[in-house]
C-alpha positions in Angstrom: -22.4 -12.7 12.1 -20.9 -14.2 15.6 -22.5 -17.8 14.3 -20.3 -20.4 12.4 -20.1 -19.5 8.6 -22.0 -22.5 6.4 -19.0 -23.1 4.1 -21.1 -25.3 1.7 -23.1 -22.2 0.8 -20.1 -20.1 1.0 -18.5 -22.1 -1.9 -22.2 -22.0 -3.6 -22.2 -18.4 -3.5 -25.4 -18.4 -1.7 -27.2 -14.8 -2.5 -28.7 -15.2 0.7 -25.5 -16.0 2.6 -23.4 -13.3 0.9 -25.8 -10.8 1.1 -25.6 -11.3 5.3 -22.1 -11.1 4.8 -22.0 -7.7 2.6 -24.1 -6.2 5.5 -22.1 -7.3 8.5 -18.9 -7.5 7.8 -18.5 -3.9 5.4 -18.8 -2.0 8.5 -15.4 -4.0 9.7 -14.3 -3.7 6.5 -14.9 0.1 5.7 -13.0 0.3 9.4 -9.9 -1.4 8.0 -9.4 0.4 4.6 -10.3 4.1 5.4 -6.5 5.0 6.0 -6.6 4.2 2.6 -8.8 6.6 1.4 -9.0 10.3 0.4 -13.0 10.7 1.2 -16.1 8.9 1.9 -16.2 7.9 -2.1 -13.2 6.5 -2.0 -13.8 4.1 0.3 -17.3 3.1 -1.3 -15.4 2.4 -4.5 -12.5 0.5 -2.5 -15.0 -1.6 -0.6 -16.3 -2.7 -3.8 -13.3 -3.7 -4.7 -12.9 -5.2 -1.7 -16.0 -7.1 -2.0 -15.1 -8.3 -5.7 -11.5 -9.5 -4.9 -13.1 -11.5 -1.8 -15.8 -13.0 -3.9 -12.7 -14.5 -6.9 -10.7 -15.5 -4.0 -13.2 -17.6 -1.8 -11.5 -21.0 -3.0 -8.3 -19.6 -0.9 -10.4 -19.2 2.4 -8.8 -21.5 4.7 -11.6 -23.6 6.7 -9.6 -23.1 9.7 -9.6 -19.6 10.4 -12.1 -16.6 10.7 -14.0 -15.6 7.7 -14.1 -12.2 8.5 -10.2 -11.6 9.4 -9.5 -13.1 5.8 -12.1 -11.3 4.6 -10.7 -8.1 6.4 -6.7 -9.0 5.4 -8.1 -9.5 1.6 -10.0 -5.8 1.7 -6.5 -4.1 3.2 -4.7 -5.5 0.6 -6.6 -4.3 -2.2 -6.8 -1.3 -0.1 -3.1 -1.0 0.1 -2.7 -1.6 -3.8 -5.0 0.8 -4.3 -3.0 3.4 -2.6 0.2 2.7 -4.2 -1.2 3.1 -7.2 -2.9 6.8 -6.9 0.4 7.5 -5.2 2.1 6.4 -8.6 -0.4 8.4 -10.6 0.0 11.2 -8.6 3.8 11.2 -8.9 4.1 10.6 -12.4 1.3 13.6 -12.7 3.5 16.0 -10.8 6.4 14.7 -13.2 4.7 16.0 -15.8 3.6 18.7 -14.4 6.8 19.9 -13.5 8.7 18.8 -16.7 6.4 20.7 -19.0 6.6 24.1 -17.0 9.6 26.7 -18.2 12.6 26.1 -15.8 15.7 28.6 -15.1 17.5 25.4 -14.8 17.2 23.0 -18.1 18.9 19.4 -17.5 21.1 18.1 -19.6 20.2 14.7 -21.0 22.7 13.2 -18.8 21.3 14.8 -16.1 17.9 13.6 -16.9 19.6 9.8 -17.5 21.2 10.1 -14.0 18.2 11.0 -12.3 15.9 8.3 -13.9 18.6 5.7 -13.0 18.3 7.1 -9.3 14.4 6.8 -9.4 14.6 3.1 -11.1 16.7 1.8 -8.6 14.9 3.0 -5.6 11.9 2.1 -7.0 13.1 -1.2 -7.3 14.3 -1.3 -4.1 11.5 -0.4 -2.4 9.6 -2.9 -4.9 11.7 -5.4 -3.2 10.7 -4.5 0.8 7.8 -6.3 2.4 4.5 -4.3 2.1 4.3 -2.5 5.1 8.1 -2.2 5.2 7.4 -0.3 1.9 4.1 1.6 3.2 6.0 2.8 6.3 9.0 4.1 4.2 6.5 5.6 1.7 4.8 7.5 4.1 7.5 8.7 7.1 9.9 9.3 4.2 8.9 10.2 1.3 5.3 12.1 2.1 7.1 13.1 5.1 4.3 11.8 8.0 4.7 12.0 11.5 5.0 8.5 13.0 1.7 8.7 14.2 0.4 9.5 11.6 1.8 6.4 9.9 0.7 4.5 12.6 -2.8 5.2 12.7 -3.2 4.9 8.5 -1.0 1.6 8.7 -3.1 0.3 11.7 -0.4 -0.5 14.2 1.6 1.7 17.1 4.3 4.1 16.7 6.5 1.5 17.6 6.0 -0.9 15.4 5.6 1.8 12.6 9.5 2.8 14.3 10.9 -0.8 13.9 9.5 -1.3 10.4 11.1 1.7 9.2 13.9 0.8 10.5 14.0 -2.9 9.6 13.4 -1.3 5.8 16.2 0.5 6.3 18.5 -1.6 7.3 16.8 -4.1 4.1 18.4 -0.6 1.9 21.0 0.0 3.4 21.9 -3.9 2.6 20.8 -3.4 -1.0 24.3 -2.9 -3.3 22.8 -0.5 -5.8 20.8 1.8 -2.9 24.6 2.0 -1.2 26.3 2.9 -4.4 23.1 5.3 -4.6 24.3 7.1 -1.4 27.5 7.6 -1.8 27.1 9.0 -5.3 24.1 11.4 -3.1 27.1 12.4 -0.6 30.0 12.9 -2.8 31.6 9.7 -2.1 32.5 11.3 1.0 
């Protein structure tokens, strides 16, 4: 859709209009959130998501800018939520998973307490980082990507997957509780 978008029958909801939308722009949009995704599926059931989240929020579409890179910005945030929250599932899965199997080693409860404080506050932490701050450091650190591959699922280069992982660690490294954290983690060495 290379022609000006009518915004009157945007606003309407036009069937007609959003229907020529759906089809042009999901291709772009399908392009944008695959990094996303685990499979083909997944990214049919994101880009309805997409698609849903674009439709509540057309009162925020600014006049003055490109319908289809808000449209696109919209879909990679719900894309990016998305994410975060199978990795949460995942992790809190594999908690489970490993807390219910037989262990040599058993915790003590303050053990257990120390280590849930340690998740809480990184968790905040990281709660606290920009977005793709956050999405670098959850990928390169703790799924342990390459930088490439962080790159190419973030959609940006190397280097500015680099300088975001370090601007988010420098963000840490500012954060009080995330230095008490490491010097607890190195023996207050």
């Amino acid at each position: 859709m290379a022609e000006p978008i009518d915004l009157e029958r945007l606003y309407a909801r036009d069937p007609e209009l959003l229907d020529q939308l759906v089809r042009d722009l999901s291709p772009r949009i399908q392009v944008a959130i695959r990094p996303y995704a685990l499979d083909d599926d997944d990214v049919n059931d994101i880009l309805q998501e997409c698609w849903i989240r674009i439709l509540n929020r057309l009162d925020s579409f600014r006049r003055d800018g490109s319908f289809a890179a808000w449209a696109i910005t919209v879909s990679k945030n719900v894309a990016r939520k998305a994410w975060r929250k199978r990795k949460r599932v995942e992790a809190a899965a594999a908690l489970l998973k490993h807390g219910s199997q037989t262990a040599d080693h058993v915790p003590d409860p303050e053990e257990v307490l120390s280590l849930q404080l340690q998740r809480r506050i990184l968790s905040e932490a990281l709660a606290r980082l920009p977005d793709r701050e956050r999405d670098v450091v959850v990928l390169r650190l703790l799924e342990g990507r390459s930088a490439a591959d962080t790159a190419a699922a973030l959609g940006m280069s190397v280097r500015a997957a680099r300088a975001a992982l370090d601007r988010a660690m420098h963000r840490l490294r500012g954060m009080k509780a995330v230095r008490r954290l490491l010097i607890e983690w190195d023996g207050g060495n």
